[in-house]
Every structure is written in structure tokens, then in C-alpha cells.
N, C-alpha and C positions, 0 to 999 in steps of 0.2 A: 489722639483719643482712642481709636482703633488699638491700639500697644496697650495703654493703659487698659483693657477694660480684658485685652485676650493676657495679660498679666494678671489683671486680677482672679480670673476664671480660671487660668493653671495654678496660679495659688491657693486659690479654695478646693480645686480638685484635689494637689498636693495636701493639703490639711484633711483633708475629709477620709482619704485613704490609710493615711497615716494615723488617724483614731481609730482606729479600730482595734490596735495593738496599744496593750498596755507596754510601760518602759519593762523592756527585759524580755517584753514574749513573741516569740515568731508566728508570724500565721498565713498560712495558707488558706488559697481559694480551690473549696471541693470540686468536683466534676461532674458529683453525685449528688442526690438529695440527703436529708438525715439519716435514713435506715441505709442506705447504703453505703456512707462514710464510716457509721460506726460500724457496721459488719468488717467491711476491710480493716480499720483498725484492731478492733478484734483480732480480726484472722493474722494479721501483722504479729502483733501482740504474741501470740498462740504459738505463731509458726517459728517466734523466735524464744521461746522458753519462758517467757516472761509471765512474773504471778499477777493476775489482775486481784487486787484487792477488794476495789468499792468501783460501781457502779452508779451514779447520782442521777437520775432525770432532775431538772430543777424544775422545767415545768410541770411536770407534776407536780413537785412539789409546789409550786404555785396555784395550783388549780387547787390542791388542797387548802389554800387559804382564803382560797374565793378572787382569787388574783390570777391574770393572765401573764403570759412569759412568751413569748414565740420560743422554740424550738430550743433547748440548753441541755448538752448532757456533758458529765463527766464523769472521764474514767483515771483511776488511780491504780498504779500499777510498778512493775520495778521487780529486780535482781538482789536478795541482801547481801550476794558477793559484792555486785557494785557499791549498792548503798552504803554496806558495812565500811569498804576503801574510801568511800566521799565524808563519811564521818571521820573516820580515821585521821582525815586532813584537818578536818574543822568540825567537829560537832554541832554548832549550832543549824550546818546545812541538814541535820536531820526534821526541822520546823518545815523543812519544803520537797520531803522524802514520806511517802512514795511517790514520784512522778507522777505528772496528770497532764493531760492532754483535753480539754475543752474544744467540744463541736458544739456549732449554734448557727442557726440562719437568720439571716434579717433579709427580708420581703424572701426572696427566691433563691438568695445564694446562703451557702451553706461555706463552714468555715473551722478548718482544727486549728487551733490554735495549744501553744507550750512554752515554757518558762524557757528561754537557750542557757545551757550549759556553762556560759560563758559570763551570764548575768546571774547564774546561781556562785558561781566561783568568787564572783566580783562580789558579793552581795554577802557573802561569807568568811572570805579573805583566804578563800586556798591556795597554802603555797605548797610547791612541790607536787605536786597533783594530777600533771600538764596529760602524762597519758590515762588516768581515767577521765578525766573530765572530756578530752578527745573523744573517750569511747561510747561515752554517754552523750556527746552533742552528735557524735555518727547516727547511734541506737534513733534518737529522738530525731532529728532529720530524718531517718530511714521511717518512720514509722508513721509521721505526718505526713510525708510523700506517699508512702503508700496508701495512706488513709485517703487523701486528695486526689487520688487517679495520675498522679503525675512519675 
């Protein structure tokens, strides 16, 4: 009975961790609160030439509707040298071009989360592609790590 029950409890832990990502997007666990994940992603962002496009608070915008959100921001950003070569492979990967990276806390921890490289290629059907898609699943690893304190 004992087995049974500490099975079921690594199973649920196992599920519960695992929703937090959607299929296709990596996420790390911050270090930092919300104002200091997105500053380092920013300063990430910045230090590596990259155009931030949109900035999104969504709780904000929630608050604008009379609705609560805990903590949601997004940012959209990108290279159109990259972009332009990720199109070039498959156009349609431009529906999920410019890159975004999602920060958002639930109770206390904080979280960036990004679509991987690997599930935009698959998801688009790039072929031939192999070294930008590499440089873009580096870029976006390098840049949630550093947003994460990791």
C-alpha cells in the first residue's frame, strides 16, 4: 500500500510539473522575481543585437478589464536576418516570427518560458534549415538562461 500511494504522489508531482509547459515550449524556473527576469532578459536581448519589437504586460491588460491575472509579460523580439532565413525555409514559420519569450509567476515563482526551435521547425516542416534553426535554438537557450539567473 505504501508503493502504491508514494507512486501515485511521484505521478502527480510528475503531471503537475509538466503542465506548466505547453507541447513545443521550454521553460525555466527564474531566480529572480518578475522585475528582475525581465530586466536580464532585456539586457540579454540588448547585449546581443536583438530588435525587441512589443512589449505586452497582459496583467495589465487584465486589470483593464476589471479582471485579475497574476504576473504575465511578453516580449517579442528577433533578427530579420534570422527570421528572413527561417522563412526562406518555410514561410509559414513567419505566423510565429517575431520570437517571444513569456515571463509569469504563479504564487512566488517566476517562469520564462519559449516556443524551442525544434517545435517551430517541426511545426512548419523546415527542411534544410538544420544550421539556422541550431542558431536560433542556441540564441533562445542563451537568452532564457540568462533571463533565469542560470
Amino acid at each position: 500500500m505504501k508503493i502504491f500511494f508514494a507512486t501515485a504522489f511521484a505521478a502527480l508531482f510528475l503531471f503537475s510539473t509538466q503542465t506548466q509547459a505547453a507541447d513545443g515550449m521550454e521553460v525555466l524556473e527564474s531566480d529572480s522575481d518578475m522585475a528582475g527576469t525581465i530586466d536580464r532578459l532585456l539586457s540579454a536581448l540588448d547585449d546581443a543585437g536583438m530588435n525587441i519589437f512589443q512589449e505586452v504586460d497582459h496583467s495589465m491588460g487584465a486589470a483593464g478589464a476589471g479582471m485579475e491575472l497574476e504576473p504575465t509579460y511578453l516580449v517579442m523580439f528577433g533578427n530579420p536576418e534570422i527570421g528572413t532565413q527561417l522563412m526562406q525555409c518555410g514561410r509559414s514559420v513567419g505566423i510565429d516570427l517575431p520570437m517571444k519569450a513569456l515571463i509569469w509567476q504563479e504564487d512566488e515563482t517566476v517562469y520564462v518560458g519559449y516556443n524551442s526551435a525544434d517545435h517551430l521547425a517541426e511545426r512548419h516542416g523546415l527542411e534544410d534549415c538544420d544550421e539556422v534553426i541550431g542558431q536560433v535554438s542556441g540564441a533562445l537557450e542563451n537568452f532564457a538562461s540568462q533571463a533565469a539567473g542560470q
